[in-house]
Every structure is written in C-alpha cells, then in structure tokens.
C-alpha positions in Angstrom: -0.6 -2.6 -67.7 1.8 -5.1 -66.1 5.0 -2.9 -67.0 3.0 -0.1 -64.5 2.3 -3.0 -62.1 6.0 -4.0 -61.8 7.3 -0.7 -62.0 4.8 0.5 -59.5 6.0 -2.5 -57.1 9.7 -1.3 -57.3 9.2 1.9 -57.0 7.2 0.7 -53.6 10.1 -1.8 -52.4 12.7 1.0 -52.7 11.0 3.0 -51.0 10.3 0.6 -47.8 14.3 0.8 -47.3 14.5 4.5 -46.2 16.0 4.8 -43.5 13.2 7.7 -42.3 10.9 5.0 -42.3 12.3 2.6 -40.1 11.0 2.6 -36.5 13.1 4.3 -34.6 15.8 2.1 -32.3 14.7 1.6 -28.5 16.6 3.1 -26.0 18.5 1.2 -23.9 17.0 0.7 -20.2 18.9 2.3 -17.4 19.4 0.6 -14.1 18.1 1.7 -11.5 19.4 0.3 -8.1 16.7 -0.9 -5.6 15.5 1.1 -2.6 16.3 -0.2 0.6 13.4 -0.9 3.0 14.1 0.7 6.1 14.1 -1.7 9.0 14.3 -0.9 13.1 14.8 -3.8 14.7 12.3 -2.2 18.2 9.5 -3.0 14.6 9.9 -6.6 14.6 7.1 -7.5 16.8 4.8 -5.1 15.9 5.3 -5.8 11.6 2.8 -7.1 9.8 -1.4 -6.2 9.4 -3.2 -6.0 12.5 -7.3 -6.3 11.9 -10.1 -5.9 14.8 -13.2 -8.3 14.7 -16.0 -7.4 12.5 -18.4 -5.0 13.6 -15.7 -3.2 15.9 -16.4 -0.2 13.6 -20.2 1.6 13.0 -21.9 0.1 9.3 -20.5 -3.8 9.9 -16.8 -2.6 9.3 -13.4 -3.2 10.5 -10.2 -1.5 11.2 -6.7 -3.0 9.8 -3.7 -1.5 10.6 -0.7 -2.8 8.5 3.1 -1.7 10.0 6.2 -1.7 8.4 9.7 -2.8 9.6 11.0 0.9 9.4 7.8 2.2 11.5 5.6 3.3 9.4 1.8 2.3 9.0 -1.0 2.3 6.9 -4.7 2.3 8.2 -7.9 1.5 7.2 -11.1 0.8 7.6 -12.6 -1.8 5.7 -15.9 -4.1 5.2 -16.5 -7.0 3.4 -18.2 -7.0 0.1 -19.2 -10.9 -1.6 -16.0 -12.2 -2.3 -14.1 -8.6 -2.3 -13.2 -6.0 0.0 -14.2 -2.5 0.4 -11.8 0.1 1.8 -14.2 3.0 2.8 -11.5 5.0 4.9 -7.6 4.6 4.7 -5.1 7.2 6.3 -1.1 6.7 6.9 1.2 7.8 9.4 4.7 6.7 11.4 5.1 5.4 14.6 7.4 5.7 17.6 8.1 3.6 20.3 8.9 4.2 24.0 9.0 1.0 26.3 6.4 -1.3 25.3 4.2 2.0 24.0 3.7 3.0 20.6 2.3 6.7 19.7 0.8 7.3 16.0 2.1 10.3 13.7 -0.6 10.3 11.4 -0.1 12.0 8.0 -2.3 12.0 5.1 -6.1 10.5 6.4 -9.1 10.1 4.4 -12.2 9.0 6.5 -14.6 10.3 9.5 -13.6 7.4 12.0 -9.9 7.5 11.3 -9.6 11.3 11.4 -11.3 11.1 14.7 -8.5 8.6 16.1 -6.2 11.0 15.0 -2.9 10.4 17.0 -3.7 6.8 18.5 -1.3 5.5 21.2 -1.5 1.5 21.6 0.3 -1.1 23.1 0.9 -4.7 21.2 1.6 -8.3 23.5 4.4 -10.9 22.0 4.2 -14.1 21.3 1.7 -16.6 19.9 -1.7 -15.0 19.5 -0.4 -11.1 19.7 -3.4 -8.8 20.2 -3.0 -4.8 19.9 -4.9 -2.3 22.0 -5.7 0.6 20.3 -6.7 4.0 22.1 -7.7 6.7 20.0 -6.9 10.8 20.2 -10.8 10.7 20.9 -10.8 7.9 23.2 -12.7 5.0 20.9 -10.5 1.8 22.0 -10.2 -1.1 19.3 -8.6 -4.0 20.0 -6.8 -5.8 16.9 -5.5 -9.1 16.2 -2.0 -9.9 14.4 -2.8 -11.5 11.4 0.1 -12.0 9.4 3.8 -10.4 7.8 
C-alpha cells in the first residue's frame, strides 16, 4: 500500500512540471500615450461647474452646468437625496463664444426640462462671485453660480 502511495505521489509531481499546465505568461502592457485635453484660452473664465439655487427647477431640483477648457459642457439637473445626489436629467453639448455671449450646441440630452432648453444662449460675469445667466431655446431663464474648477 505505501509502494502505490509513493509511486502514486511521483507520478503526480511529474506530472505538475508540464509545461501545458503552467499558466500561461502575461502579455506585456502596451503604452498608450495620454490624450491631450483640449484647451481655448476664450474658456478660462467660463471652466468649471456652474449650479443654480435649489428649487430653480420644478420637484426641488437644480441645474449644474460643468464646462470644459476646450468648450465643451455637460448638463444636468439634479436634487439632493440624504447625503447623496440624484441626477434625474443630464444632456451634453459644445459651446461657442462670440464677445462676451456664449451659444449652446447641445448633443446627446436625456430629460424633459433640458430637452426643452434645447440650444441655450447665456452670458457669464468675471471676477469674484461670477454668476451665469442662462436663457433657454424655450425662454425659461436660470441664473447659476460658479462653484468651482
């Protein structure tokens, strides 16, 4: 019984060399070289989220608007939830900018309010305490607050 234990055992440990049943080798990682962000220097007031005052939107929601360096925006509208937040519509879009006017391109929107904005046009004051007045394709006016980059 022992001699079939043994021989059993080496039969087992030769057979854990095999080269078919070692893992195979991992593949080396290629390198992929970083995207640039886009920047436009006319963006560097206007980056960063804008958000209206609660209640600014029907059901005790609010609108944030975050823009990019290169232009381009994300919106949403949002409403707080205990310690969370819910995003209930969101859309996104590029903007342009002629004098101190800015007119939205939007793109792919989900949502009744933001779909009825639809191509906003707004203007934004610099300096400390930079507000954002939002008109809407519809004619609903929000005004927003910068918030942060």
């Amino acid at each position: 019984m022992k001699k079939i234990a043994i021989i059993s055992s080496l039969v087992m440990l030769a057979a854990c060399g095999r080269s078919e049943d070692q893992a195979p080798k991992p593949k080396p990682v290629e390198k992929v070289a970083p995207r640039p962000v886009a920047f436009d220097p006319a963006f560097v007031d206007l980056a960063g989220s804008w958000r209206s005052k609660p209640d600014s939107v029907e059901g005790g929601r609010y609108l944030q608007i975050d823009v990019a360096s290169g232009g381009g925006y994300t919106i949403d509208v949002r409403k707080p939830s205990g310690t969370s937040v819910e995003v209930s519509e969101t859309g996104r879009g590029k903007l342009e900018l002629s004098g101190g006017s800015m007119k939205a391109t939007p793109g792919e929107t989900q949502g009744a309010f933001i779909k009825k904005l639809g191509a906003w046009s707004g203007q934004a004051s610099k300096g400390e305490g930079r507000t954002m007045s939002l008109k809407g394709a519809d004619g609903t006016a929000v005004t927003l607050a910068w918030q942060k980059l």
